[in-house]
C-alpha positions as CSV (number, residue, x, y, z in Angstrom):
1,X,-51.0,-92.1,-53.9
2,X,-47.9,-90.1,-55.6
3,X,-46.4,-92.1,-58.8
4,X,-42.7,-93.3,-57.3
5,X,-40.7,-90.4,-58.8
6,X,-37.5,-93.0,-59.6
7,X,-38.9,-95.4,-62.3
8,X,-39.4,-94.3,-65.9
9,X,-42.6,-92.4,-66.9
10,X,-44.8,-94.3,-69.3
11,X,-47.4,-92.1,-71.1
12,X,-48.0,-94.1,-74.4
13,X,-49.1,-92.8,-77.8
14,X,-49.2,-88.7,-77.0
15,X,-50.4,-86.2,-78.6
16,X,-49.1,-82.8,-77.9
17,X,-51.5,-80.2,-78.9
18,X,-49.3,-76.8,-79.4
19,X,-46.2,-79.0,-79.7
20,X,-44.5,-75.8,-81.6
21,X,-45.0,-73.3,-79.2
22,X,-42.3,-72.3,-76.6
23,X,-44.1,-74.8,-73.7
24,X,-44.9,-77.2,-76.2
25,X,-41.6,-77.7,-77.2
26,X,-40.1,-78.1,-74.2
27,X,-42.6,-81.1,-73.2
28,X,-41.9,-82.3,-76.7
29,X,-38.1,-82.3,-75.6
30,X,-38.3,-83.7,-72.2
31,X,-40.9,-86.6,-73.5
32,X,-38.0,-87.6,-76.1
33,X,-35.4,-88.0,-73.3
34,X,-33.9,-84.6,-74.4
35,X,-33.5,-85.2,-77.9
36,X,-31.7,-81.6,-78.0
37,X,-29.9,-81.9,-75.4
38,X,-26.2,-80.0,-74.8
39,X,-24.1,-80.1,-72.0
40,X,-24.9,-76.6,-70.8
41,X,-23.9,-74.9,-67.5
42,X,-24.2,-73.0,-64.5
43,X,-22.9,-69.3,-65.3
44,X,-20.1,-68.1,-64.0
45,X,-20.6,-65.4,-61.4
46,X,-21.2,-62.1,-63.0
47,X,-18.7,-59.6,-61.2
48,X,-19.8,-55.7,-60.9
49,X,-16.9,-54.4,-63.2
50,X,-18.6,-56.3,-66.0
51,X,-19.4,-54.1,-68.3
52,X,-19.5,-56.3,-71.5
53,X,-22.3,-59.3,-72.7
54,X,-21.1,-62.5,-71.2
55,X,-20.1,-65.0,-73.8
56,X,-22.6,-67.9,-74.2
57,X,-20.3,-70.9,-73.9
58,X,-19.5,-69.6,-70.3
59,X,-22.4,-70.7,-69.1
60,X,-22.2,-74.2,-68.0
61,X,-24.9,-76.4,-67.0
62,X,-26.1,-80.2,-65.6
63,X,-27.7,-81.8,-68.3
64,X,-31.9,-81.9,-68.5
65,X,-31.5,-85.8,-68.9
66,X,-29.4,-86.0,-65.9
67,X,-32.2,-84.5,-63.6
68,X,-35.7,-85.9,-64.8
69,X,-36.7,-89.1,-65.0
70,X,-37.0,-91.6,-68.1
71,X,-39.5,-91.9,-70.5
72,X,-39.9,-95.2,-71.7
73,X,-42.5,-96.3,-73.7
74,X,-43.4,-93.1,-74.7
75,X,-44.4,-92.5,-78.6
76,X,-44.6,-88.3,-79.2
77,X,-46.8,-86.9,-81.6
78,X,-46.6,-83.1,-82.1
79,X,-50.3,-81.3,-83.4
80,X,-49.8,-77.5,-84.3
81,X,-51.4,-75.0,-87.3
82,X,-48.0,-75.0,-88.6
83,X,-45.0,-77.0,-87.9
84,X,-42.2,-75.6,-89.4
85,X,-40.4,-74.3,-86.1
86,X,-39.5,-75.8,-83.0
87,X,-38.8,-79.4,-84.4
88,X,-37.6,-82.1,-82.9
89,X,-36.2,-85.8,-84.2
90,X,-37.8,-88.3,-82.9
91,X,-41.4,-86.3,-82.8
92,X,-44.2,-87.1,-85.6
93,X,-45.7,-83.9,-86.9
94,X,-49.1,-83.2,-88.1
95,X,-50.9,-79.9,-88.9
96,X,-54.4,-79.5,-87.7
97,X,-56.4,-76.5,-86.4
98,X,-57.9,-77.8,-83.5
99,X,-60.9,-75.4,-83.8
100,X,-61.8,-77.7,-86.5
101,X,-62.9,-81.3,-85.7
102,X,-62.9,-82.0,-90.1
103,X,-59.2,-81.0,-89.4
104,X,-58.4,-82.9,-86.1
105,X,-60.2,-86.4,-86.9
106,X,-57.6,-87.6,-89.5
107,X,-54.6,-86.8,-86.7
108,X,-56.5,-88.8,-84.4
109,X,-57.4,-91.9,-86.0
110,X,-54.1,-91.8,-87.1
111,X,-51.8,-91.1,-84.0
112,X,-54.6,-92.6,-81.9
113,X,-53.6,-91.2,-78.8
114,X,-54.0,-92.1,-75.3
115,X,-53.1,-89.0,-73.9
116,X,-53.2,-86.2,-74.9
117,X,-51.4,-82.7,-73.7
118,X,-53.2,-78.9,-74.5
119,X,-50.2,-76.6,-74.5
120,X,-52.0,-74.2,-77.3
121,X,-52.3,-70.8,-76.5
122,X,-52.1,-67.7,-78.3
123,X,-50.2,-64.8,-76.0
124,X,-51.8,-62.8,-73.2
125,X,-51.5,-59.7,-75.6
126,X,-53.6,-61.5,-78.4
127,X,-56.9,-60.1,-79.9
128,X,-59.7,-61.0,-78.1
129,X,-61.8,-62.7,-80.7
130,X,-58.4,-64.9,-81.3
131,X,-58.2,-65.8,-77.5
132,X,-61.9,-66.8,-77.1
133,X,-61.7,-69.1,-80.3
134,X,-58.7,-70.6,-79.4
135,X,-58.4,-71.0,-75.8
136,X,-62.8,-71.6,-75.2
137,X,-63.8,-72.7,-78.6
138,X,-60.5,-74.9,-79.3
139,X,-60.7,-76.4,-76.4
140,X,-64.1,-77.5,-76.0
141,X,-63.2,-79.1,-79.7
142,X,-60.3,-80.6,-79.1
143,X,-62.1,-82.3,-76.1
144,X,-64.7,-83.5,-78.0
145,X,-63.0,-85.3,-80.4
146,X,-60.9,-86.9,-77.9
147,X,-63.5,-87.8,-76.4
148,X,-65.2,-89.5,-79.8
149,X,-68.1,-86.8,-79.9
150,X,-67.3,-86.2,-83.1
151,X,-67.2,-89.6,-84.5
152,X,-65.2,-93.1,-84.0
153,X,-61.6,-92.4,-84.3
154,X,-60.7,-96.0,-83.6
155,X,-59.4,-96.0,-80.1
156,X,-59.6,-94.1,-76.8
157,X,-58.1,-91.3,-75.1
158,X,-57.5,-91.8,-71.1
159,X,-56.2,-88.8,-70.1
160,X,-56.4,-85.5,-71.0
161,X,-54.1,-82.5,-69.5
162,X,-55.0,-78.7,-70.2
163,X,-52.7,-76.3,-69.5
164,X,-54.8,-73.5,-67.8
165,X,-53.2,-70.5,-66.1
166,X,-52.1,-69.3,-62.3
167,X,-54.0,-66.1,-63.4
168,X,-57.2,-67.7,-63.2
169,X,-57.8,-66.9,-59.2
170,X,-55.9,-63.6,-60.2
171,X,-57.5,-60.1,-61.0
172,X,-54.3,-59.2,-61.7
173,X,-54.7,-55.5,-59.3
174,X,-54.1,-56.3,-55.8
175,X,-51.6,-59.0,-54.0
176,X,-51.9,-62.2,-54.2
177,X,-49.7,-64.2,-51.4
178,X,-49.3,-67.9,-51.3
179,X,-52.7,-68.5,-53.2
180,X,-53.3,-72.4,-53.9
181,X,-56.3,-73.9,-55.7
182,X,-58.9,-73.4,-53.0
183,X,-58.8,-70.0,-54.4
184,X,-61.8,-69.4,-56.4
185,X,-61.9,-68.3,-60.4
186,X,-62.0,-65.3,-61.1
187,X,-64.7,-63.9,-63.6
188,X,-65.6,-61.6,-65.7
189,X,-61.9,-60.3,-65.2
190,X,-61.6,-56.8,-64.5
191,X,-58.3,-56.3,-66.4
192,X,-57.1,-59.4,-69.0
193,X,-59.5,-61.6,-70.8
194,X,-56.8,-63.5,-71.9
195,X,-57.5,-64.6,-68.0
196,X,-60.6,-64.9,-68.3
197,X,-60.8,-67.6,-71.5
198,X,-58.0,-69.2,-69.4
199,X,-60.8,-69.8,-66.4
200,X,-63.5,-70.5,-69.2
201,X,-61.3,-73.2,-70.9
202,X,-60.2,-74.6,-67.9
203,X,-63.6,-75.0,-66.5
204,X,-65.1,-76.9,-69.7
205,X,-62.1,-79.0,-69.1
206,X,-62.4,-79.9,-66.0
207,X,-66.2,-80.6,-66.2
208,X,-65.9,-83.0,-69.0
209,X,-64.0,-85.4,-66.4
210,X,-65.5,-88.4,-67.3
211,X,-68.3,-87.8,-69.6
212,X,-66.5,-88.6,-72.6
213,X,-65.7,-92.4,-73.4
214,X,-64.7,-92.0,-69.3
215,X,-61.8,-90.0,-70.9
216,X,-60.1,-88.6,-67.3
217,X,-59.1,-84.9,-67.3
218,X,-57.5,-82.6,-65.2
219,X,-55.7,-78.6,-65.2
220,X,-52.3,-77.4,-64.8
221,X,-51.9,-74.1,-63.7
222,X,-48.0,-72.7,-64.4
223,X,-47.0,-69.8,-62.6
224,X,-44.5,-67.2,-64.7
225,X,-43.4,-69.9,-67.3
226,X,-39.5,-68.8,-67.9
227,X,-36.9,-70.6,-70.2
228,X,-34.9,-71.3,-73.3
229,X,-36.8,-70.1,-76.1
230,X,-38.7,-67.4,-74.2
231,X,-40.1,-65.3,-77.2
232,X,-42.9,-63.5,-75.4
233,X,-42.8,-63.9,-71.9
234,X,-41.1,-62.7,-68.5
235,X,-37.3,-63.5,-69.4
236,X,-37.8,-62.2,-72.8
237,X,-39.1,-59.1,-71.7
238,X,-36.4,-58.7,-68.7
239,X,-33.8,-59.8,-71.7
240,X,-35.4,-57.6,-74.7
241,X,-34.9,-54.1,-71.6
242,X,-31.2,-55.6,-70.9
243,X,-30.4,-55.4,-74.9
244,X,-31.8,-52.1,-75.3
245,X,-32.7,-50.2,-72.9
246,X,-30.1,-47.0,-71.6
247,X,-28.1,-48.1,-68.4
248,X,-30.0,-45.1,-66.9
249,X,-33.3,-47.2,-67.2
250,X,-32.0,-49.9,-65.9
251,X,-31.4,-47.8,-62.2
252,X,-35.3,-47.2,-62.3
253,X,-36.8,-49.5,-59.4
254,X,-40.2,-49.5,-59.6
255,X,-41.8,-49.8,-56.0
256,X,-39.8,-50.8,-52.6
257,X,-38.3,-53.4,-54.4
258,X,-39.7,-56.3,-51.4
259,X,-42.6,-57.8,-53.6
260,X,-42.6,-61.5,-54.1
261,X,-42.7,-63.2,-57.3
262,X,-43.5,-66.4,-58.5
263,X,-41.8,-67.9,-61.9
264,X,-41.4,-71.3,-63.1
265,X,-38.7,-73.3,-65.0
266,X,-40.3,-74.2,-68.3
267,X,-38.9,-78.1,-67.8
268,X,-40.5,-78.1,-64.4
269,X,-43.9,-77.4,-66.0
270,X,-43.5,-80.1,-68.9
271,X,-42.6,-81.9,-65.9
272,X,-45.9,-81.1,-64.2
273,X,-47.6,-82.3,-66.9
274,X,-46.1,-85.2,-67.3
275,X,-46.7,-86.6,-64.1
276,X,-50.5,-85.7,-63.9
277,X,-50.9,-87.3,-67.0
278,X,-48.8,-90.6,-65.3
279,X,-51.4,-90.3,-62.2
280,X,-55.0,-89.9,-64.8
281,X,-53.3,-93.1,-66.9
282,X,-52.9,-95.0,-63.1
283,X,-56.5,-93.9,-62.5
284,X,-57.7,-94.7,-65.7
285,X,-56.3,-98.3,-65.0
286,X,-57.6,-99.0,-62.2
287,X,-61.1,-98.2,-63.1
288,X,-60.6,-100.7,-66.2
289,X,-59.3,-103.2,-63.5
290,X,-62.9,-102.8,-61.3
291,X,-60.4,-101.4,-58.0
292,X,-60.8,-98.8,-56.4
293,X,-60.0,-95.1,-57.2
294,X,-58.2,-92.6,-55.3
295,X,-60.1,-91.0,-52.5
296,X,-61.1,-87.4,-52.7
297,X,-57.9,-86.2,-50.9
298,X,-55.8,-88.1,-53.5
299,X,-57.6,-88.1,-56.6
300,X,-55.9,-86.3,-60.0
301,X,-58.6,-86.3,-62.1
302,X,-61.2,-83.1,-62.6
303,X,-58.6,-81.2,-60.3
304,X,-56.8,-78.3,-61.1
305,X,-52.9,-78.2,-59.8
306,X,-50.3,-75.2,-59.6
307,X,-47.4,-75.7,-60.8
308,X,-44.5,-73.2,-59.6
309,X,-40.8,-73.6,-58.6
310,X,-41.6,-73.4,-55.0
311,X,-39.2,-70.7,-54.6
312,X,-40.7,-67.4,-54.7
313,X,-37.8,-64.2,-55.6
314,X,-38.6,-60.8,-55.3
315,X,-39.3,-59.5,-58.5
316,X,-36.7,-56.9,-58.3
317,X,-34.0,-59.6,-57.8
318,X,-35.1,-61.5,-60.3
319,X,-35.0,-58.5,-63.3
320,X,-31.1,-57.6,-62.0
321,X,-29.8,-61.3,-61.6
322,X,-31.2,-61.6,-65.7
323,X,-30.1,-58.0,-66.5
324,X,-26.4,-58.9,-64.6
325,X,-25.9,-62.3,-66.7
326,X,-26.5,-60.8,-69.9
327,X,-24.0,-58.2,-69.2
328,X,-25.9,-55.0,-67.3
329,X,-25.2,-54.7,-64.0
330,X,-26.9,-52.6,-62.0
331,X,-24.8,-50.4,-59.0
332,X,-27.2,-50.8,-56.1
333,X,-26.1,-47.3,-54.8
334,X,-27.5,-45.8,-57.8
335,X,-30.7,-46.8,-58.1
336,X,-33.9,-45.0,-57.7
337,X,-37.2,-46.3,-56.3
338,X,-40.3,-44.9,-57.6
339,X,-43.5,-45.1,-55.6
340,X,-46.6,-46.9,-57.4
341,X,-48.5,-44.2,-56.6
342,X,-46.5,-41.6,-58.3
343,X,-46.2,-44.7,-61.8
344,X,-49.9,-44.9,-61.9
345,X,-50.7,-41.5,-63.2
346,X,-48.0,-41.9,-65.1
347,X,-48.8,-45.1,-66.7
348,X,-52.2,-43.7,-67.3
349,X,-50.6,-41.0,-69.6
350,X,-48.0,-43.4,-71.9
351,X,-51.8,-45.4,-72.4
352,X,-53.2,-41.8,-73.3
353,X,-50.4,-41.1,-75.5
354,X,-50.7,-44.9,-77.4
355,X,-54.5,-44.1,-77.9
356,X,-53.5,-40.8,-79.9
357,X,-50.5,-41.7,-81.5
358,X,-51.0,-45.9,-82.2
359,X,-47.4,-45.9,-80.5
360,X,-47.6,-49.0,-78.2
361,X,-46.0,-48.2,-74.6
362,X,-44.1,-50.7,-71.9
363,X,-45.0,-48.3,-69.3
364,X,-48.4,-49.1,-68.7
365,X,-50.6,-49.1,-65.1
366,X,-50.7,-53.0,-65.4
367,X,-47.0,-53.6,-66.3
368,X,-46.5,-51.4,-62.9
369,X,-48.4,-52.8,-60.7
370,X,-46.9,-56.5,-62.2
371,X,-44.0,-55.1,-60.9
372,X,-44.7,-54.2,-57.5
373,X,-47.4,-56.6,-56.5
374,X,-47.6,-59.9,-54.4
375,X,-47.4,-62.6,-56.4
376,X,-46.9,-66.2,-55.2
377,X,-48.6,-69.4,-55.2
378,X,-48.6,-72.8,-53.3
379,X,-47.9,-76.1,-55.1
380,X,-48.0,-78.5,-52.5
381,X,-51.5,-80.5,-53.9
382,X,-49.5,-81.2,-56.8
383,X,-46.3,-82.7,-54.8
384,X,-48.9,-84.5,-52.5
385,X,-51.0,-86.1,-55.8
386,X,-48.8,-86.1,-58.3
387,X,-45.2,-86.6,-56.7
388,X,-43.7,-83.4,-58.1
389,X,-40.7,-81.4,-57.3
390,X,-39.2,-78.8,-59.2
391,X,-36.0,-80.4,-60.4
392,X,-33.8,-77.4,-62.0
393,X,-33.8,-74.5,-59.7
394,X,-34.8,-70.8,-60.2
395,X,-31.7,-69.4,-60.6
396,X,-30.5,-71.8,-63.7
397,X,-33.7,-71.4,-65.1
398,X,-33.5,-67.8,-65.5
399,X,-29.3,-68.6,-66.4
400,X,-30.5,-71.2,-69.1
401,X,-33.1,-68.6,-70.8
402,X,-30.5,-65.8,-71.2
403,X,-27.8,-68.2,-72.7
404,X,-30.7,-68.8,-75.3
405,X,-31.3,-65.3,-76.0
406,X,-27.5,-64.6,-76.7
407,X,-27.3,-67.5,-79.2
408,X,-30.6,-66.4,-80.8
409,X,-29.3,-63.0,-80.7
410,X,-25.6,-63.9,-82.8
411,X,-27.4,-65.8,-84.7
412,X,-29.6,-62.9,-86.1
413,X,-26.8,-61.0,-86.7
414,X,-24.7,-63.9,-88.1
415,X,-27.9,-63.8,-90.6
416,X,-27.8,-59.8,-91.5
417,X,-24.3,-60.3,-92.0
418,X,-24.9,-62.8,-94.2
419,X,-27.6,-61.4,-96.5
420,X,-25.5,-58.3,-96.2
421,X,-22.2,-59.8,-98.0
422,X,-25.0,-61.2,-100.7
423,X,-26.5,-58.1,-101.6
């Protein structure tokens, strides 16, 4: 049975593996009852004689703590190779390479955690000897010595939640149209190992359910994370075109422009998290009490859940809603579509021309068919198990990462300025 979604959340000692990171921090933030929270805002409406970048403190929002629930009882503790961005007050830090037990052991048996939370990643773009060491070989580590493979730590973790990938039933070429988790893994991947370490990890993950010190485990699988703090993902890329790309790039559709697309609130999946870790903890209780566990169609723990919005957009949409709040709107009569067929070729060349010259290139045959493909999952085994609902919308999502980009961005230039009137 669902946790009751109105009382507070109580997670215990936690330990937030990848605490740093742009996910990480966000589950670090929502755990501490918003410890950075603003009163931020829904934007005003962008009008099509806009031709300048919105100013930031126009945007006006709800506030986080307004929307999710309380965390009471709820000690955080942040593990990350380095920890010198992304802090919050009221986190502990500790540095620790979780490819290394030597490294992770002292964190442990000093936090002693009874959760703990995988949010390490490295991007999808990431070597591939840096992906298979940190999402396989970090993981299976990190399990471990939660787990007390690799010696005593002095207490016991109960639940353990990995955050996997939506790619994982993916191969990232053809449609993929309100796919849930019956869907099976997808390996060797025929395009991204990123992917593929993604299935790997999540698969050690979900096997060690149980076998270590009966520590409970289970997956989350986020669908097109998007957010404040975005440095590398969907709304940064969207946002990185609107700051610099030519307003006649910006007419370029790719495709018929009626593809769904799936993205995610990055609070929505800390929220995720946090309530499959609420339902392994319940689990993990009622094991220790001799009652009975949940029954197949309920149980959390060795499962794998999407996580997603629940409101797919069509990609298209989605680019000119982020493009029209920073400031570029887009005149609908002028754009042009462009067939996939005719981008492919095309796509093919720019990767050509980075093999010669070492130039990278945006326009590649993935990032095209990305943005003309299917894409869309179903969350509902995570609302049925778990009691989740998406509780900021798409659309202020999407508002809330561009308000970040345009602080980040004056405050870059605030810096040149700066170092400028130095020198």
């Amino acid at each position: 049975m669902a946790p009751d979604s109105s009382a507070p959340i109580v997670l215990g000692r936690v330990l937030i593996v990848g605490g740093c990171g742009f996910l990480g921090y966000h589950v670090v933030d929502q755990f501490l009852n918003f410890a950075s929270e603003e009163d931020l805002p829904l934007p005003k409406p962008a009008t099509s004689t806009r031709t300048s970048k919105p100013d930031a403190a126009s945007f006006e929002f709800p506030t986080l703590r307004s929307r999710y629930p309380l965390y009471a009882k709820t000690e955080v503790h942040v593990l990350d190779l380095r920890c010198n961005r992304n802090r919050l007050p009221g986190a502990t830090y500790h540095e620790g390479d979780l490819c290394d037990p030597a490294s992770l052991l002292p964190v442990f048996r000093e936090v002693k955690p009874q959760v703990v939370i995988n949010t390490a990643s490295p991007t999808y773009d990431a070597p591939r000897e840096i992906l298979r060491k940190v999402n396989i070989e970090g993981t299976k580590t990190l399990l471990e010595v939660a787990g007390g493979a690799h010696g005593d730590w002095g207490g016991k973790c109960k639940a353990f939640v990995h955050t996997s990938s939506s790619s994982v039933v993916h191969d990232c070429l053809n449609d993929l149209i309100n796919a849930d988790e019956r869907w099976p893994l997808v390996r060797p991947h025929p395009v991204e190992y990123y992917t593929e370490s993604k299935a790997d990890a999540e698969e050690i993950v979900l096997e060690a359910n149980k076998k270590h010190n009966d520590m409970l485990t289970c997956a989350i699988r986020p669908a097109g994370i998007v957010g404040e703090r975005d440095r590398a993902g969907m709304t940064d890329a969207l946002l990185q075109t609107a700051a610099h790309a030519p307003d006649w790039q910006l007419h370029f559709q790719f495709g018929e422009g009626n593809n769904l697309f799936d993205c995610t609130y990055v609070g929505n999946v800390a929220y995720g998290l946090a309530v499959a870790a609420e339902a392994l903890l319940h689990t993990s209780a009622r094991i220790a009490a001799g009652e009975a566990v949940p029954l197949d169609h309920e149980k959390v723990d060795g499962e794998a859940f999407i996580v997603t919005n629940d409101s797919p957009a069509y990609f298209w949409d989605i680019a000119r809603y982020v493009w029209t709040l920073y400031g570029r709107t887009v005149s609908m009569s002028k754009v042009w579509q462009l067939s996939k067929g005719f981008l492919l070729p095309v796509g093919a060349l720019a990767e050509m021309s980075t093999y010669i010259t070492g130039k990278k290139t945006k326009m590649t045959r993935q990032s095209i068919r990305y943005a003309t493909m299917q894409r869309y999952f179903n969350c509902d085994k995570l609302k049925r198990r778990c009691g989740y609902t998406p509780l900021v919308g798409l659309e202020e999502g999407l508002a809330r990462a561009v308000k970040s980009f345009v602080l980040s961005e004056r405050a870059e230039k605030e810096a040149l300025g700066g170092e400028k009137k130095v020198q």
